[in-house]
C-alpha positions, -999 to +999 in steps of 0.1 A: -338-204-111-323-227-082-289-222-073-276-253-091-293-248-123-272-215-121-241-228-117-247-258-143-254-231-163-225-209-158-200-238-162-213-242-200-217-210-209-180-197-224-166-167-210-156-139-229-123-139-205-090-163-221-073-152-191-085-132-161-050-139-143-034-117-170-054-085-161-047-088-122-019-073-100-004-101-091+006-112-129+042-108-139+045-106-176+073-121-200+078-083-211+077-051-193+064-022-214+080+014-210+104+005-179+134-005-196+158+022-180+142+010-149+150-024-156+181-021-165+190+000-135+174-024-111+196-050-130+228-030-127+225-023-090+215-062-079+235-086-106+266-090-080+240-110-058+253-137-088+286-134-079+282-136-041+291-102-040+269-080-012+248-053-040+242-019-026+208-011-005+185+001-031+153+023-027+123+026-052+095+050-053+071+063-071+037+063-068+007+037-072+006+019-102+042+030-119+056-005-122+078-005-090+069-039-075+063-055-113+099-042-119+110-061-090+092-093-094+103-097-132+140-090-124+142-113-092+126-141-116+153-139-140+182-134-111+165-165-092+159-186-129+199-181-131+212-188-097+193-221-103+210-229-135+241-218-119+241-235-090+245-200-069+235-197-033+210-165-040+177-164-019+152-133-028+126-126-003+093-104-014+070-090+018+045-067+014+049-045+049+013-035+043-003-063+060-009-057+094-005-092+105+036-095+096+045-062+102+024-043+131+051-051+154+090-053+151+081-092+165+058-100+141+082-088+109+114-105+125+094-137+130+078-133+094+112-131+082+128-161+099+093-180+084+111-174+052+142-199+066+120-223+085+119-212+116+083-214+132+083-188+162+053-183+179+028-154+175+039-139+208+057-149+242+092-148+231+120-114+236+124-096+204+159-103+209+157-139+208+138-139+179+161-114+162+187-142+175+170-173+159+165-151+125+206-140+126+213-182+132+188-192+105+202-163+082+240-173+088+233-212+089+250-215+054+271-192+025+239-173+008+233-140-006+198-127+000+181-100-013+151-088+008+123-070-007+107-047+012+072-036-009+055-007+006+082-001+032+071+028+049+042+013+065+069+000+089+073+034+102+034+039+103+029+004+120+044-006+153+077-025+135+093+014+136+126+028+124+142+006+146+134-028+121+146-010+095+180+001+109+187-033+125+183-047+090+204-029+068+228-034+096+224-068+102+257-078+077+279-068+104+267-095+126+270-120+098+299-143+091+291-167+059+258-148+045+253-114+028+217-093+029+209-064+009+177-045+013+155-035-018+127-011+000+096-004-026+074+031-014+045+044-030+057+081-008+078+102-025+082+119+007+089+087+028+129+089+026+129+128+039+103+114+071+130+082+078+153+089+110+190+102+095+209+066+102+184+047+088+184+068+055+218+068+048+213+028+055+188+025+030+194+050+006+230+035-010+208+037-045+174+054-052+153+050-079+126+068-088+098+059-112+074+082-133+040+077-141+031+062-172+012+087-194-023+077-214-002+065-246+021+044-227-008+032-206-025+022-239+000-001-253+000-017-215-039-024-219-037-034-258-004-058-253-027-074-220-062-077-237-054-093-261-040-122-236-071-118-213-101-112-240-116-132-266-110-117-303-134-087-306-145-092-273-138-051-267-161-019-281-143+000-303-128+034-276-128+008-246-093+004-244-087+043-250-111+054-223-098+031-198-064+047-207-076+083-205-094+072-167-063+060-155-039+090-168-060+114-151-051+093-120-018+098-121-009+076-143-019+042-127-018+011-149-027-008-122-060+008-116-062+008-154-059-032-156-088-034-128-107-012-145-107-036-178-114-067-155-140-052-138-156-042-166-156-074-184-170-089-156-194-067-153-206-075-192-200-113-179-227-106-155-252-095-176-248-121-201-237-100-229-203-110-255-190-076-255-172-049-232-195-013-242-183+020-226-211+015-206-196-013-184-166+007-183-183+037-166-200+018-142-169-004-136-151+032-128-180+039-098-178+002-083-141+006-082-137+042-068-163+032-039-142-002-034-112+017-031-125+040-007-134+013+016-104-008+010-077+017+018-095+024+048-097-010+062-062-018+053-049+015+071-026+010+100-052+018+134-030+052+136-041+060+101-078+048+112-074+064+147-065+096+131-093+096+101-120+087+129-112+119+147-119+135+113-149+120+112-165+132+145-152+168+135-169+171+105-200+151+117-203+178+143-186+209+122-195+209+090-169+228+081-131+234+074-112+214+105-077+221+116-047+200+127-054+210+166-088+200+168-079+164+151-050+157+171-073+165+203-101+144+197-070+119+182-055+113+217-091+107+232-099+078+208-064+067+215-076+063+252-105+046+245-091+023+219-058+013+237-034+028+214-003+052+224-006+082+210+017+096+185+033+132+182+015+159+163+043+161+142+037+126+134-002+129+126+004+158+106+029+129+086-005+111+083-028+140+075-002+141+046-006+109+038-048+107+036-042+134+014-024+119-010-047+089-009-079+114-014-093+105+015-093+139+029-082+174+013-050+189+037-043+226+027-013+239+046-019+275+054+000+303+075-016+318+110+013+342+111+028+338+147+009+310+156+028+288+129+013+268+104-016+243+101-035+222+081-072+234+067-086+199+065-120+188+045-132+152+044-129+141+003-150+110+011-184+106-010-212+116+015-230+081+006-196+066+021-193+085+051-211+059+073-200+027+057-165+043+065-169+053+102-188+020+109-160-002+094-135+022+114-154+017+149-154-024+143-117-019+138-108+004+167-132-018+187-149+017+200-179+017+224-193+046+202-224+054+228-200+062+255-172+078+232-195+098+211-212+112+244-179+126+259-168+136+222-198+161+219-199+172+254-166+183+254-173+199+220-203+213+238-179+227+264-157+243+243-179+260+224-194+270+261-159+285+270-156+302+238-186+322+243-178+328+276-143+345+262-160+362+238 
């Protein structure tokens, strides 16, 4: 069949989708399921924004998928639908710190932000401190309360932007004469706050809110209250819904991965040209999504983060075995040479070890070696058949010449391994 047949075709053909929009991340419902404390909390802490009062810093975790950023999102809609109403001077700013391209550098996040207030700067070639200037002008220009939304906050620290972005903005009221900011930082790290240097927590921290995972009933009413939005009537095998639930409870209770697993699967049944989602299109949905992941959490990964997984990489191409924090942070500082990146502490890549860990990247087991301190006992988690899509993607990024690198990686392996023997 040529291309245009197939599309004619597609167009006329009815999907068994009402609303794909309503199953994706980005959708903010008219009701929150099972987060009403939350709500109300969030609520609580940000409603003198109305009254051109300054609210107090507030910090959300939790992990992946527990309604942090949806929580957000719905009560800035209803804060913003009343200010307009109102006629109140309240500005709420949402940026995700996870893209690379607004928050590698302290530059790029300061300029993002005065974006936000139209101000143009360009990519480069100005003093931070002019563009920190222009943002404070642009900021002040008027009487305004703004709440800025920090979503995944702790990739500052892992990016270039640094503690120091962080503590300049919670600070930034003093410098201020007509407008008011208050900082709302969202972290999928439950250990991110303990990690933060001591002035900028007690900047940040004025409120902390924590949010639990949903469990696999909770989960289910989230899927049943949004299929029926996103799916035509009986569009859904009977045990769909509950498995979907059941796979996303045993991941911690992610409704997020839950919703793309539904969508994913009816697309898939889209696909094959059939009018129902069978648990068969949920299981192969559950593969395609676990390898997708994989790859996109790898690529989205700060170059310390890649940097630090590369060296893993090499170690276990060569070892085949358990690795330790040492030998990473070794062959770590080498591709840091090569790739033009200044290294980081140990102390900080064992803070990223952690990190991969909790992503299931890698498995990190802390053990003792008595007097020698502790380490981590590090295996690669990675499916083998994703091993080399991984390190390829990570090369492109680092922009590694891999002949050269990998020959002084193994002969200094080689060498080692030479001494050791020699020792022994």
């Amino acid at each position: 069949m040529e291309l245009d047949q197939f599309f004619e075709k597609y167009l006329k053909k009815e999907s068994i989708f009402l609303s794909k929009q309503v199953l994706q991340s980005a959708y903010v419902p008219n009701e929150l399921l099972h987060r009403d404390h939350q709500l109300n909390q969030v609520a609580n802490i940000l409603a003198p924004a109305l009254k051109m009062e300054k609210p107090s810093n507030l910090f959300v975790y939790g992990k992946t998928g527990t309604g942090k950023t949806l929580t957000l999102k719905f009560v800035a809609e209803k804060m913003l639908k009343v200010s307009i109403d109102q006629n109140i001077k309240l500005k709420i700013i949402y940026l995700n710190c996870k893209l690379k391209k607004v928050s590698d550098t302290e530059y790029r996040m300061i300029a993002q932000l005065s974006r936000f207030f139209g101000k143009e700067i360009p990519p480069t070639g100005l003093p931070t401190d002019e563009v920190y200037n222009i943002f404070f002008q642009a900021l002040d220009s008027q009487e305004q309360n703004v709440v800025l939304v920090l979503d995944e906050v702790d990739q500052l620290c892992v990016n270039g932007a640094g503690n120091d972005v962080i503590y300049n903005l919670t600070r930034i009221n003093s410098e201020l004469k007509r407008a008011q900011v208050s900082i709302v930082g969202i972290s999928n790290s439950l250990s991110f706050a303990n990690n933060l240097d001591p002035r900028v927590k007690s900047s940040l921290s004025e409120e902390e809110l924590v949010f639990p995972p949903y469990n696999a009933l909770q989960i289910l009413d989230i899927l049943k209250n949004r299929s029926e939005k996103a799916f035509r009537p009986n569009t859904l095998v009977e045990g769909v819904l509950q498995k979907c639930a059941a796979f996303a409870a045993r991941e911690h209770g992610d409704a997020r991965r839950a919703l793309e697993l539904l969508r994913v699967a009816g697309e898939l049944a889209e696909r094959k040209g059939l009018t129902k989602v069978s648990l068969e299109e949920l299981d192969e949905a559950e593969d395609k999504i676990e390898k997708d992941r994989v790859l996109d959490v790898v690529l989205t990964q700060p170059k310390q983060f890649q940097a630090t997984l590369y060296s893993i990489l090499l170690l276990g191409e060569k070892n085949k075995g358990v690795i330790f924090t040492g030998e990473v942070y070794e062959v770590y500082k080498k591709i840091c040479s090569t790739s033009g990146l200044r290294p980081l502490t140990q102390r900080r890549i064992s803070d990223i070890l952690a990190e991969l860990d909790m992503l299931g990247i890698i498995n990190a087991k802390v053990i003792s070696k008595g007097r020698f301190g502790r380490t981590r006992e590090i295996r690669l988690s990675l499916p083998s058949s994703l091993e080399s899509k991984v390190r390829k993607m990570v090369e492109e990024d680092l922009g590694l010449e891999m002949s050269e690198f990998k020959r002084n990686s193994e002969h200094d392996q080689e060498r080692r391994h030479s001494d050791l023997n020699i020792r022994s």
